[in-house]
N, C-alpha and C positions, 0 to 999 in steps of 0.2 A: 364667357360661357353663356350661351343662349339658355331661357327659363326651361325649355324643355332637355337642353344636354344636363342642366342641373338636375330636374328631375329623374334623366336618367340614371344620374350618377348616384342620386339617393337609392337606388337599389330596391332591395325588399319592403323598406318601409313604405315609399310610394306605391308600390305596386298593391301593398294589402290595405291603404287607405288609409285617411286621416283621422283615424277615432283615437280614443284614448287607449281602448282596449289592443289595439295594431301597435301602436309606440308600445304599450309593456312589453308584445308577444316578441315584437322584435329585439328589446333589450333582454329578453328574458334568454333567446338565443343567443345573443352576443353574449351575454355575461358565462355563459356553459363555453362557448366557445375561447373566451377569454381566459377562464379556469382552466380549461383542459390543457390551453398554448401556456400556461405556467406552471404546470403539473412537468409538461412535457418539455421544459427549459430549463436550463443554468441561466442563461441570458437574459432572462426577463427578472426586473427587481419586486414585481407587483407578484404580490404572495394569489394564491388562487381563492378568494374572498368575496369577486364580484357578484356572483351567482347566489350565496347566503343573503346580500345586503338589497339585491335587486329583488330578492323576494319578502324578505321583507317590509321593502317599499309598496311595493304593490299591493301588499295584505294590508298596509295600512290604509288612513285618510290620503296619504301621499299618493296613492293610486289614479284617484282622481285628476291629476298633470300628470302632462306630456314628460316622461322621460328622455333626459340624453346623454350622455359622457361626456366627458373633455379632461386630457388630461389626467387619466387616472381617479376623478372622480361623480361621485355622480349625482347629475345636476335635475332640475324640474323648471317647467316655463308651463303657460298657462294657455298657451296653442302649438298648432303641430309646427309651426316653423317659423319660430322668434326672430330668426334672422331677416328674413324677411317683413318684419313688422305684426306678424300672425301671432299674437299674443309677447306672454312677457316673459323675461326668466326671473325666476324666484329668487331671492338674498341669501338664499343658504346654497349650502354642497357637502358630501360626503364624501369625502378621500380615502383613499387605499395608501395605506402604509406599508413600507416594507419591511417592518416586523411584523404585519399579520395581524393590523389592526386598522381600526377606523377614527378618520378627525371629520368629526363637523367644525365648519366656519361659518361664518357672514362672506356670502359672494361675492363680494364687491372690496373685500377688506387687503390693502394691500400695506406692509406684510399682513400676509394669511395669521390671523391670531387664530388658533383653536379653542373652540366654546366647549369637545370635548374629547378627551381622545380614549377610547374602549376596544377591548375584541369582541365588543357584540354587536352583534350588526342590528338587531331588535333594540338596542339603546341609545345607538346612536339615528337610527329614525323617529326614535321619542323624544330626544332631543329635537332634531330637526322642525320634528310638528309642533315644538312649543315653541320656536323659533318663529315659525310659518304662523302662529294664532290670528293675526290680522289678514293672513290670505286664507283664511280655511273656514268663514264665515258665511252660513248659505248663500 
């Protein structure tokens, strides 16, 4: 795939630009949209949670990085497009469980150990950011 078929394929994100504030607004849409497709399913295992836990990411320090999913949870990098070399992804991630609740891990941890597993989505980003303390230094 050619750099611009990519970028077409990225969608709305490219189109509204590389800020930080574009990756929240965009994940903030995806996570309503994601809720609503598990409101409206038997077949989806991921409880409708995203859209609680993406806001209160973004109300946090966490705000500050690039948002992105994978996998059912949700992850932060420290430019719009890590895959490409454009910053970095962060050591932590938030998972969606499917009882209706959330695990923060170490992103990189395989087996995934969980550091914590809650149904609050405001405590498992407090976790995350104490996690984060060495990337969240002016």
């Amino acid at each position: 795939m050619s750099s611009a078929e990519g970028d077409q394929a990225m969608g709305p994100e490219r189109e509204s630009g590389d800020s930080v504030e574009a990756a929240w607004d965009f994940q903030a849409r995806s996570a309503a949209d994601w809720d609503d497709r598990a409101r409206a399913s038997t077949a989806i295992w991921v409880p409708p949670i995203m859209q609680a836990l993406v806001d209160a990411a973004r109300n946090s320090v966490l705000g500050r990085f690039y948002p992105f999913t994978s996998h059912a949870r949700l992850c932060f990098s420290t430019g719009p497009r890590y895959w490409l070399g454009e910053g970095d992804v962060l050591p932590v991630c938030i998972a969606l469980l499917s009882g209706g609740s959330y695990s923060v891990a170490h992103k990189h941890d395989h087996p995934v150990e969980a550091l914590l597993q809650t149904t609050s989505a405001d405590e498992a980003v407090t976790t995350a950011v104490r996690v984060l303390k060495d990337h969240l230094q002016p």
